[in-house]
C-alpha positions as a printed Julia matrix, in Angstrom:
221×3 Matrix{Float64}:
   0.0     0.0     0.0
   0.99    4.07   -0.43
   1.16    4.17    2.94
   0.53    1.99    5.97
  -2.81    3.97    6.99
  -5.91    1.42    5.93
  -8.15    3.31    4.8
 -12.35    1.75    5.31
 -13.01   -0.88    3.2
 -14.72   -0.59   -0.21
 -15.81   -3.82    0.06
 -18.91   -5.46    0.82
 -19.29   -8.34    3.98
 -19.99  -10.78    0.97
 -17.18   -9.63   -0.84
 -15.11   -9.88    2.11
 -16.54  -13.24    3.27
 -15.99  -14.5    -0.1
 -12.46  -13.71   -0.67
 -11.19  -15.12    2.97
 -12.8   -18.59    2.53
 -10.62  -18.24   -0.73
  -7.35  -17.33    1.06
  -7.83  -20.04    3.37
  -7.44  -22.67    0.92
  -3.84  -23.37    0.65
  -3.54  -24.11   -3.09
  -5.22  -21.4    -4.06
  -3.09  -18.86   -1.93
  -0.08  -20.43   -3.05
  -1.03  -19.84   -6.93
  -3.75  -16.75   -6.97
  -3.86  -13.31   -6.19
  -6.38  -10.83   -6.16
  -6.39   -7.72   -8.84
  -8.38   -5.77  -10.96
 -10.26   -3.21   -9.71
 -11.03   -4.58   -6.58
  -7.53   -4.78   -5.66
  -6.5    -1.17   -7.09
  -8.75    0.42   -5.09
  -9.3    -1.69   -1.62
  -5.27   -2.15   -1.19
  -4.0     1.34   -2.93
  -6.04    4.02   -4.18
  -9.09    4.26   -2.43
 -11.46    5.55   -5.0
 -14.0     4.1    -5.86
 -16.31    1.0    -5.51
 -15.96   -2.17   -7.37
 -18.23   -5.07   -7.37
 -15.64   -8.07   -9.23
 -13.78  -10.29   -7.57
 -10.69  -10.73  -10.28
  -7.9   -13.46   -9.8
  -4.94  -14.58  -12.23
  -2.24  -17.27  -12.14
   0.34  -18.02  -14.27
   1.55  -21.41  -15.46
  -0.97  -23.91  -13.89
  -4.31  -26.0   -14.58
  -6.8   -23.26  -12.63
  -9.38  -25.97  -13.77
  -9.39  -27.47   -9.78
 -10.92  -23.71   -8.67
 -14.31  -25.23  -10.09
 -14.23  -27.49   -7.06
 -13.28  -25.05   -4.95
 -15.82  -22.27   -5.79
 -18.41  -25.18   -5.19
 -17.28  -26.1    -2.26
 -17.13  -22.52   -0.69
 -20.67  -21.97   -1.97
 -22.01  -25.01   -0.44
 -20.52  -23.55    2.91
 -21.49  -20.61    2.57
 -25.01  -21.62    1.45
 -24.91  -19.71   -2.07
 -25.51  -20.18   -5.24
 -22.58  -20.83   -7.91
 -23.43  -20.11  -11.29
 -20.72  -20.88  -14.2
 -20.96  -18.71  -16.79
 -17.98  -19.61  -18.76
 -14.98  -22.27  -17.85
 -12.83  -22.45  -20.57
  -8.78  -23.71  -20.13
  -7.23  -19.9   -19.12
 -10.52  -18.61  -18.38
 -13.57  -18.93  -15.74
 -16.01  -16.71  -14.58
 -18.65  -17.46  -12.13
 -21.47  -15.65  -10.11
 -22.27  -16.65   -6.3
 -25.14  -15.26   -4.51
 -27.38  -13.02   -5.89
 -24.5   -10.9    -8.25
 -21.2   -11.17   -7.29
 -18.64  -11.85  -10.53
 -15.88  -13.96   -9.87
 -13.26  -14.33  -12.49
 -10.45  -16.57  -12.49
  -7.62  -15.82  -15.23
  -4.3   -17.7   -16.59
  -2.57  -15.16  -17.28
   1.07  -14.76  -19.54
   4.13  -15.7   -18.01
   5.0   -12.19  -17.58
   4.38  -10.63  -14.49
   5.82   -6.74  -13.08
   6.4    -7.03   -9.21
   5.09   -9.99   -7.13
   2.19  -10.04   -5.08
   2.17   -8.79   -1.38
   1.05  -10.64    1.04
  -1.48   -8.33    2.79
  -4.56   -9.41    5.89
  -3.45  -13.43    4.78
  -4.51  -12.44    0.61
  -2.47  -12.1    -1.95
  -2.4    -8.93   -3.26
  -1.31   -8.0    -6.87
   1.74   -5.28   -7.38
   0.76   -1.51   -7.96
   2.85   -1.18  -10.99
   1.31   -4.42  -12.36
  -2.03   -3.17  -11.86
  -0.7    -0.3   -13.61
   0.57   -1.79  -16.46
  -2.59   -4.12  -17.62
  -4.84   -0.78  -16.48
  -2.97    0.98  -19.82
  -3.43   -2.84  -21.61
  -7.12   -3.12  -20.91
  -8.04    0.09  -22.84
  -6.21   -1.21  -25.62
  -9.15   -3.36  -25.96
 -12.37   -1.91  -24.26
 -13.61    1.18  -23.95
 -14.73    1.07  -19.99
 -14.74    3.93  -17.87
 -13.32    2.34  -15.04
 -10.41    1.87  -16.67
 -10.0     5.57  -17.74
 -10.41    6.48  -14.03
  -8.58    3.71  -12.3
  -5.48    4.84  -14.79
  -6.34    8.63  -13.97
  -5.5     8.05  -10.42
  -2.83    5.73  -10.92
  -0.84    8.33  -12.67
  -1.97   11.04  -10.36
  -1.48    9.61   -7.17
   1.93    7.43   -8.11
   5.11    8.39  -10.04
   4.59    6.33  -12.96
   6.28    6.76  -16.24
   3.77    6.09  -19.16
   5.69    5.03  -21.5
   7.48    2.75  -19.03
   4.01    1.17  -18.42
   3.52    0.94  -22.34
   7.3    -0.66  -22.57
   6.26   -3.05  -19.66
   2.62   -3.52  -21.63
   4.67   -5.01  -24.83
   5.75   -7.81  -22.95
   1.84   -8.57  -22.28
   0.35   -7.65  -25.84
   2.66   -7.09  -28.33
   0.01   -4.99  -29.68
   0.64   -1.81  -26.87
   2.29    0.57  -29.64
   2.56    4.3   -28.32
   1.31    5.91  -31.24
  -1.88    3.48  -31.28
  -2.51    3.9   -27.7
  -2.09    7.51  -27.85
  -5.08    7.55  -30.93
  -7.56    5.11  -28.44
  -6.98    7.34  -25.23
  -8.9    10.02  -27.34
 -12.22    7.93  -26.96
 -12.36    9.29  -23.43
 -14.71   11.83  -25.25
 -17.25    8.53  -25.89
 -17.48    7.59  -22.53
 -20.93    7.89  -21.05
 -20.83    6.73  -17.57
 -18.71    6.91  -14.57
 -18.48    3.96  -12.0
 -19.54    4.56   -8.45
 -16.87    7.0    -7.33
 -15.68    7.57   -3.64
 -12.59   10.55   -4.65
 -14.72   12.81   -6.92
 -13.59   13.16  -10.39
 -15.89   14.65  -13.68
 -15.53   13.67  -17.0
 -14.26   16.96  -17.84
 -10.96   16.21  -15.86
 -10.66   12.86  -17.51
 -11.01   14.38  -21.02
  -8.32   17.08  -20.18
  -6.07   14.71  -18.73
  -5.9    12.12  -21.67
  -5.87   14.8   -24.27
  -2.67   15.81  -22.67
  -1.59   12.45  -22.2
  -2.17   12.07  -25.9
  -0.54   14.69  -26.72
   2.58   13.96  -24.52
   3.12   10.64  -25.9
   2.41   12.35  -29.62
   5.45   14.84  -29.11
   7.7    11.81  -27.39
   7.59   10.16  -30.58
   7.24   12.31  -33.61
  10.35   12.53  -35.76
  13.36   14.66  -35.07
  12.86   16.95  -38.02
């Protein structure tokens, strides 16, 4: 964390409920850690709600967490719901609406996770780095605003997160990045905010951005 201050959760009891009975179970603490979201804003910036539960691994079968979720629901006397279970990829619901999903991710990892409460807790600067990666491929707002306050409230170097993205999607060029930051202008709804931010500051802040990156890497005339 920032600093060693814990701020009030942003989580729900079921959230909370749901992740322990997770981190109790040895296997999956020795392979999973929490991100997304969820993580970003719980364990670091503290700003805004998030309703996922997000996990990756790297390198094994996550195939067994079927049994696991099962058996947690059973316990806990909620409904599982699979929604999709493919090899690298699962995502379930329990209870009424909570998403859980379970990634195996590449190889390539920035940081390792902290140990944090008995979770595991994904790095900041690898949140940081598949925050600039996921809008590559979806326009979200809480992606826009989780990488708003990433670069506000931390010392990150964009293009070191781009350079660090490469090794994740080989796809994370500057100059194509730069062009997709501009759809900040299309977003058309904010996520459930707890540090106040208007879509005014996000669309002056990536327009800069854009235009930062844009100077970086125009030809030396």
């Amino acid at each position: 964390m920032k600093n060693n201050q814990k701020a009030k959760t942003i989580l729900t009891d079921f959230q909370n409920q749901v992740l322990r009975e997770l981190f109790l179970d040895e296997w999956f603490r020795r392979y999973f850690y929490l991100t997304g979201g969820t993580a970003l804003s719980e364990y670091y910036l503290h700003h805004r709600y998030s309703d996922d539960l997000d996990f990756f691994s790297h390198d094994i079968d996550i195939k067994p967490f079927l049994g696991l979720i099962k058996k947690i629901g059973k316990k806990l006397n909620q409904k599982i719901q699979p929604i999709t279970t493919a090899p690298s990829f699962m995502r379930f619901t329990i209870g009424d609406n909570l998403k859980i999903d379970v990634v195996g991710d590449v190889g390539f990892r920035v940081g390792v996770p902290e140990l944090i409460d008995g979770m595991m807790i994904d790095s900041i600067k690898n949140l940081a780095v598949n925050k600039v990666g996921a809008i590559l491929g979806r326009l979200d707002a809480k992606d826009y605003v989780d990488l708003y306050f990433l670069l506000s409230e931390y010392s990150f170097d964009v293009f070191d997160l781009l350079e660090l993205g490469t090794k994740k999607d080989a796809g994370l060029e500057p100059f194509i990045w730069s062009t997709i930051i501009a759809d900040v202008d299309r977003l058309m709804m904010l996520p459930r905010m707890i540090k106040p931010v208007t879509f005014e500051e996000l669309k002056t802040f990536y327009f800069a951005l854009r235009d930062k990156i844009l100077d970086r890497i125009k030809p030396s005339e």
